[in-house]
Every structure is written in structure tokens, then in C-alpha cells.
C-alpha positions in Angstrom: 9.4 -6.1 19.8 11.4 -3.5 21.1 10.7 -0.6 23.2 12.0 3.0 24.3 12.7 1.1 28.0 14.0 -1.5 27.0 17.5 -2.4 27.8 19.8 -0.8 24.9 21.5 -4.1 24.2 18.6 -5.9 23.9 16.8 -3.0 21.3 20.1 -3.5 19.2 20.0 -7.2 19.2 16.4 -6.7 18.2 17.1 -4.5 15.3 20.1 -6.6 14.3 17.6 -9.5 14.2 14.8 -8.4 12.7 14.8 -10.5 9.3 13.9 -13.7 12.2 10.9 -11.7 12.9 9.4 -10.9 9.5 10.6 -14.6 8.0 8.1 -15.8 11.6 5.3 -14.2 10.4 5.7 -15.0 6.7 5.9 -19.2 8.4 2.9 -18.6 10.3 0.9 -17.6 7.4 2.1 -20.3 5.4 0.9 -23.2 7.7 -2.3 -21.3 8.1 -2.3 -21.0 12.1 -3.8 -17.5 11.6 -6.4 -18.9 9.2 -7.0 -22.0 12.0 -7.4 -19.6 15.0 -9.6 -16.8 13.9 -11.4 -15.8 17.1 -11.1 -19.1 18.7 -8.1 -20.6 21.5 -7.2 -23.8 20.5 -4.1 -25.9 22.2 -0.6 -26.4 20.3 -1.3 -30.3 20.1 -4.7 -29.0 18.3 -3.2 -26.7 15.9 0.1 -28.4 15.2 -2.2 -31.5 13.8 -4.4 -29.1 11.7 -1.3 -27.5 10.3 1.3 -31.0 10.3 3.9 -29.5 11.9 6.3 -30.9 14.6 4.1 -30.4 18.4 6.8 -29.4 20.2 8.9 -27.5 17.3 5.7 -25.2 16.6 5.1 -24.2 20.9 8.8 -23.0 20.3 7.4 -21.0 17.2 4.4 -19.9 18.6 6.4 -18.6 22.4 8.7 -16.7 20.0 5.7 -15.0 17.7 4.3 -14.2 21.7 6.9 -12.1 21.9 6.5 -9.8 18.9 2.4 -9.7 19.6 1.5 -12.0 17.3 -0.3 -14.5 19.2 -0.8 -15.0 22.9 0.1 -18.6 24.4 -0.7 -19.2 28.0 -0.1 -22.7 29.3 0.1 -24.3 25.6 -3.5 -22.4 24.9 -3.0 -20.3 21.5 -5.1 -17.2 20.5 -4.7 -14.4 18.0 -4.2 -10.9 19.2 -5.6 -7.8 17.4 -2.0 -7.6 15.6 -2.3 -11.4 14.5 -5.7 -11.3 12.9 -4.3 -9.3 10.5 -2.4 -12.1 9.1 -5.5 -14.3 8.1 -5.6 -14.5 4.6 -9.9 -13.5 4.2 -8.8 -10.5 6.6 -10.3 -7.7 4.9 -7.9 -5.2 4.7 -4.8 -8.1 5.9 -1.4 -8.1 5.4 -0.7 -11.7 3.8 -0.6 -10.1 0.2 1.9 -7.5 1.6 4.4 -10.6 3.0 4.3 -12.3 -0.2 5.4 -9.4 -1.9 7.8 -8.7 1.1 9.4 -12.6 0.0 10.0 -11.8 -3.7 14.0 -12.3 -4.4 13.5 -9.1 -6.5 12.3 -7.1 -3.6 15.0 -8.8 -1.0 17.7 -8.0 -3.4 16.6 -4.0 -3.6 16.6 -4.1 0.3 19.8 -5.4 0.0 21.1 -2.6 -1.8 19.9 0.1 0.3 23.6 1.6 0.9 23.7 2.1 -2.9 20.3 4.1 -2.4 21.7 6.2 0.3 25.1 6.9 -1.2 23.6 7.6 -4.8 20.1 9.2 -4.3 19.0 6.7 -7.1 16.2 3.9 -6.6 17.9 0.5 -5.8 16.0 -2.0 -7.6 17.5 -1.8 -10.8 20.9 -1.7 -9.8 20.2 -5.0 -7.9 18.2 -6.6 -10.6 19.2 -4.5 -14.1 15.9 -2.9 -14.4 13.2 -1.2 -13.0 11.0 -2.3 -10.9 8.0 -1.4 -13.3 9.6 -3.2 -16.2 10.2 -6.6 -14.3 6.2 -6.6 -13.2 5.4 -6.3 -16.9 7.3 -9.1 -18.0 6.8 -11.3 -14.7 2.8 -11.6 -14.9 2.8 -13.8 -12.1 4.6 -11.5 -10.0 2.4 -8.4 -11.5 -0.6 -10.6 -10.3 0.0 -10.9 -7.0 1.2 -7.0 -6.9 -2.4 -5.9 -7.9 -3.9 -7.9 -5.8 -1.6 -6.5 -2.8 -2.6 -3.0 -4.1 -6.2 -3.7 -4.1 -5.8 -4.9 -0.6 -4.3 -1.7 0.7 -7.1 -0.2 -1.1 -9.1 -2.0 1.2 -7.9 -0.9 4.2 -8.3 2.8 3.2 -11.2 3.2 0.8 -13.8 3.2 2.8 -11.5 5.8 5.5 -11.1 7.9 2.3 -14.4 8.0 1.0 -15.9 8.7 4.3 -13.8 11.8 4.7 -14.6 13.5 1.3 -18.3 14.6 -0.1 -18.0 13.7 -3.7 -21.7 14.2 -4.5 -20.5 17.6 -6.4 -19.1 16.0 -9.4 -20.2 14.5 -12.7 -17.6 12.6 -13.7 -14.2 11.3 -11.4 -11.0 9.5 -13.6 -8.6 7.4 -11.1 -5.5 7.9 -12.5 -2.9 5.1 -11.7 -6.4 3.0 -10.2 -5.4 -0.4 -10.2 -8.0 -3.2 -10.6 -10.8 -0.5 -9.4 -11.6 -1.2 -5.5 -11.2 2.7 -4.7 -13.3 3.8 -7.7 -15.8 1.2 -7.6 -16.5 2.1 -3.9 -17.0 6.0 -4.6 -19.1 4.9 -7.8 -21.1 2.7 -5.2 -22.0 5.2 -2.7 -22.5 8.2 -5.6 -24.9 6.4 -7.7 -25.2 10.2 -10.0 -21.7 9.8 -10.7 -19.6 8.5 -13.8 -16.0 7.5 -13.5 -13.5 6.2 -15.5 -11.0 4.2 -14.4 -7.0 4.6 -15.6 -3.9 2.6 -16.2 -1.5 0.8 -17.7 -2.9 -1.3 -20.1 -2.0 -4.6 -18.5 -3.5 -3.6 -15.3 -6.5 -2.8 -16.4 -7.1 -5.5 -19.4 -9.0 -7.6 -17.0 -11.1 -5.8 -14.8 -14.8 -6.0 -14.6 -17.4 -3.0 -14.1 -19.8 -5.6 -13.3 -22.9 -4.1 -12.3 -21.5 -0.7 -12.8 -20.4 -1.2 -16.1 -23.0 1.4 -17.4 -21.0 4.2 -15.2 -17.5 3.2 -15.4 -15.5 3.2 -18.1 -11.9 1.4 -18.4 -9.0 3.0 -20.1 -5.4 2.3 -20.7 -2.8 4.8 -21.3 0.1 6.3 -19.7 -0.3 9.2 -16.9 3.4 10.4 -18.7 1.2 10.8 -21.6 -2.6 12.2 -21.4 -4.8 11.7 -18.6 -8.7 11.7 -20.0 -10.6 14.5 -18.4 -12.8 14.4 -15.8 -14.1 16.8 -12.9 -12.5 15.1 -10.3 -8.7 13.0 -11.0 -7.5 11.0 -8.2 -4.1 10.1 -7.7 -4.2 7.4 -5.5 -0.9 6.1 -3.6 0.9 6.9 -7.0 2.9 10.4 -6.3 5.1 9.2 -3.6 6.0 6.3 -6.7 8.5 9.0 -8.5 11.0 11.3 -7.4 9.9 15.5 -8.1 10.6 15.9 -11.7 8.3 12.8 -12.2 5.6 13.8 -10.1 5.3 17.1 -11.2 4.9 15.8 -15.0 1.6 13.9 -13.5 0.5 17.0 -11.9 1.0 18.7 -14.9 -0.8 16.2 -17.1 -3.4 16.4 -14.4 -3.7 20.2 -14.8 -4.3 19.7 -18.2 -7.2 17.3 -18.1 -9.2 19.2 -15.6 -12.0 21.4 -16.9 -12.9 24.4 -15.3 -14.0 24.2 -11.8 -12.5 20.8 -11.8 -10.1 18.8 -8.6 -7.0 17.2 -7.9 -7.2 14.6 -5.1 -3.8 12.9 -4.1 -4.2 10.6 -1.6 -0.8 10.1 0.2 0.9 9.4 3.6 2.5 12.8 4.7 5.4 12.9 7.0 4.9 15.1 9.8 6.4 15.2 13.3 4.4 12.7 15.7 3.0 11.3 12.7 2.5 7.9 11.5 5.8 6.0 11.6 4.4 3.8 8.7 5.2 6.6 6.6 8.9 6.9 7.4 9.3 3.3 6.4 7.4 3.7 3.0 9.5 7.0 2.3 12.3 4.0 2.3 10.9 1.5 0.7 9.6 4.2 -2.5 13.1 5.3 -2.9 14.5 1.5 -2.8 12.1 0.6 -5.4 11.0 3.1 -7.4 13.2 6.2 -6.7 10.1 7.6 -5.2 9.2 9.1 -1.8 6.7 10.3 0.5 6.9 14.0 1.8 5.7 16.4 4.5 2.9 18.9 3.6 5.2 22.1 2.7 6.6 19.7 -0.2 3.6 18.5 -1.3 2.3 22.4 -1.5 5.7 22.7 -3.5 5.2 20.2 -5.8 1.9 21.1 -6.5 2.4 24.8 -7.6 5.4 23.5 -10.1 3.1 21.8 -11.8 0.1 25.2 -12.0 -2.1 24.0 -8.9 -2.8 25.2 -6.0 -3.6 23.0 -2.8 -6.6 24.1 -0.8 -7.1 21.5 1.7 -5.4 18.9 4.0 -7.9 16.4 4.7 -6.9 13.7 7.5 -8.5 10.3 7.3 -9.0 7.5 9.8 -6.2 5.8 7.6 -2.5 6.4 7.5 -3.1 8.7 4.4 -4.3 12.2 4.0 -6.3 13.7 0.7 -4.9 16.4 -0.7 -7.4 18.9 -2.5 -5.6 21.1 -5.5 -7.4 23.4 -7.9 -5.6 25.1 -10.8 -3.5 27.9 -9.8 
């Protein structure tokens, strides 16, 4: 991986070859080496029979995946670092979901039309693949599948950070709009046994899901967020602003305004650019406007975007995770 001291040539050569890097990783997680290691050091001979792969081929692998912090490899002894674990696959919180996304040919063909993003303003994925990226998921189940599941996996990382950081004990009721298969909802539900919440999507995302033992308190509803939003106390909007460009967002908001009851909450949960900040968030302010046209944004255009659509944001609430909640009343 590079570094600000590394050599300038090398850094370049880095970035020019960083496809090798992300196309190692997605490897390694296919022949399970991640899944074989866990917390334990085994030798190359050892793992190369677990995995059947070529001995000799896979220490050339694994010294290059040394490089980039993946594993460490110290006289043909293998062990995960902190960065690898996060490829095993029963990772809570792991990345696998995220690289086979990353591998789609729909998603590699957007990437490859990020000039056309930059030149045009306009989301690249359905000039590389004649329509939206919204519209292939519904009429790719498979591929919709494996996209909920790597949304409910991000949930994972950050639910519990976000529901540690933000008392919800004062409301009745909580709708999470855009919610996915549930994880963030079910979680709050789980640790606020007073509260009733109502869980909002699509209806192909949300056809499936199970309250299971909750099923008394949460309700499931499909709909459009472009449409009506059911009411509720408390609407979270979960990772989906930074989907859609301004006019977009501020026709949830406004939706969102118009569910709320009196007294009731906005809370967006977002990356925010800031300087210092994350560096995660720069790359996802690319990859929204690639795919969907979206983007993420720094706290004075969140405030903006916000008051176009009749609320008014009254707290910035950082998390342990990479995203912030953003508290809005009605103006």
C-alpha cells in the first residue's frame, strides 16, 4: 500500500496498479485462506492443501497480499492481521459481501465510465449499462440478493455504533425509511422494548423479511419514499440521502416533513465530508455519483438540504462509525 514517504514512482505505480490489489483480495476470499486462518498461523504447505491451490504459486500470493497488510508471512508461517480478518466470511461486520458486489460486471462497467461522470455531472451506470442502477437490481433478483445482504452487513458494522450514540427511549413509534431487510430497526426495537416501529421499502426488499420475535412491534410496509412515508415520531433515513443528487433528496425530506407529527424527528444517518475526516467518505462521494448520481456532503450542505425541504437540523452527533446522525425537527 502506498504511503506519503514513499518514493513518488513507486506511489504512482501503486495507484496505476491497484485493480491487482483488489482482484488479490477478492482470490483470497474465494479459496477461503481467510476463513482457514482465523486467529490461528498455519504454514503455506498447510493452507495451500486445505485450499488446493499450487504450494509454491500461493507463497507468491500470499508475499504479495504481505505487502498490502493483508496477511503476515514470516518464513512460509501465514497469519491474518487485523486488516485481514475482515475478509472472513462469518466476520461480523466483514467486507466479503462488499467484494462480491465490487466483482459484478455491472458495477465494473460504471467504474469504467467514471470520465463520463466527471465530464457530465450525471450518474454512470446507466450510460454503461442502459439503465439505472435501481432498475437492473429489480429485474436481477440474484444480484438484488446479494445487494441486501451487503446492506445488512454494513448495517452491521454501524448499528450497534449508531444506536449507542442516540437515546431513543423518548419515542413511541420509529418508521426506517429506505430500512432494508431490518438489522438497524430490529436492533433499536431490541434495546427499546416500549417502542413500535415500522419498517419501510420497496416492496421487493421488504416481501421477505421476518419480525420474528418482534413481530408484535414491527410492522413491514412497502411503498415508495418518492410517494408517502407512514408516520411515525421518529423517521430514519439510513445511508439513503447520499443515494440521490439535491432535488431528489430534498423530495424525501420533504415527504419526511410531512409524516412527522408534532414534536416528531428526522434522523439521517450519513458519512459527512469534513477536513481530516474519514477518507472512506471521499471514496463513497465517488462511488454514489457513479452509481446512482448521488453523493455524500459536508455539514453546511446537509444544513442546506435540510431547510429546502422545511427542517431544521439541531444536532451533529458523531458515532464510533464512519457515519454521523443528523437530528432535524420541522422548521
Amino acid at each position: 500500500m502506498s504511503h506519503p514517504s514513499a518514493n513518488p514512482l513507486v506511489q504512482a505505480f501503486q495507484l496505476s496498479t491497484g485493480f491487482a490489489q483488489t482482484q488479490a483480495v477478492v482470490t483470497f476470499v474465494r479459496l477461503g485462506v481467510a476463513d482457514y486462518l482465523r486467529d490461528d498461523t498455519k504454514s503455506v504447505e498447510d493452507i495451500a492443501g486445505h485450499c488446493s491451490a499450487h504450494p509454491e504459486m500461493l507463497y507468491r500470493f500470499l508475499r504479495f497480499l504481505a505487502k498490502t497488510g493483508v496477511v503476515e508471512l514470516d518464513d512460509r508461517q501465514c497469519r491474518l492481521t487485523p486488516v485481514g480478518q475482515f475478509f472472513r466470511r462469518d466476520m461480523p461486520g466483514g467486507l466479503t459481501k462488499a467484494l462480491e458486489i465490487t466483482m459484478f460486471e455491472p458495477w465494473q462497467k460504471a467504474w469504467q465510465q467514471l470520465e463520463y461522470a466527471v465530464r457530465t455531472g450525471e450518474a454512470a451506470f446507466p450510460h454503461a449499462n442502459g439503465q439505472t442502477a435501481w432498475e437492473y437490481l429489480e429485474q436481477h433478483p440474484d444480484m438484488s440478493n446479494v445487494f441486501n445482504a451487503y446492506m445488512t452487513s454494513i448495517s452491521q458494522m454501524s448499528a450497534q455504533a449508531l444506536v449507542s450514540s442516540y437515546d431513543f427511549s423518548p419515542f413511541d413509534s420509529i418508521c426506517d425509511v429506505g430500512g432494508g431487510q431490518g438489522f438497524l430497526l430490529k436492533t433499536i426495537l431490541g434495546r427499546n422494548p416500549d417502542i413500535k416501529g415500522i419498517l419501510f421499502d420497496l416492496p421487493q426488499v421488504v416481501k421477505n423479511v421476518d419480525p420474528g420475535e418482534l413481530a408484535p412491534r414491527l410492522g413491514i410496509a412497502g411503498g415508495s419514499f418518492f410517494e408517502k412515508i407512514p408516520s411515525a415520531d421518529l423517521l430514519i433515513l439510513k445511508s439513503v440521502l447520499h443515494d440521490w443528487n439535491d432535488e431528489k433528496a430534498i423530495s424525501i425530506l420533504q415527504h419526511c416533513a410531512e409524516a412527522l407529527p408534532a414534536g416528531g424527528k428526522v434522523l439521517a444517518m450519513d458519512m459527512v465530508i469534513m477536513e481530516g475526516g474519514n477518507p472512506i467518505s471521499l471514496f463513497y462521494d465517488m462511488h454514489m455519483q457513479v452509481l446512482m448520481g448521488g453523493r455524500e456532503r459536508t455539514q453546511e450542505e446537509f444544513v442546506r438540504l435540510f431547510a429546502k425541504a422545511g427542517l431544521r437540523v439541531t444536532r451533529f452527533i458523531p458515532t464510533p462509525s464512519p457515519q454521523f446522525i443528523m437530528e432535524a425537527e420541522k422548521a
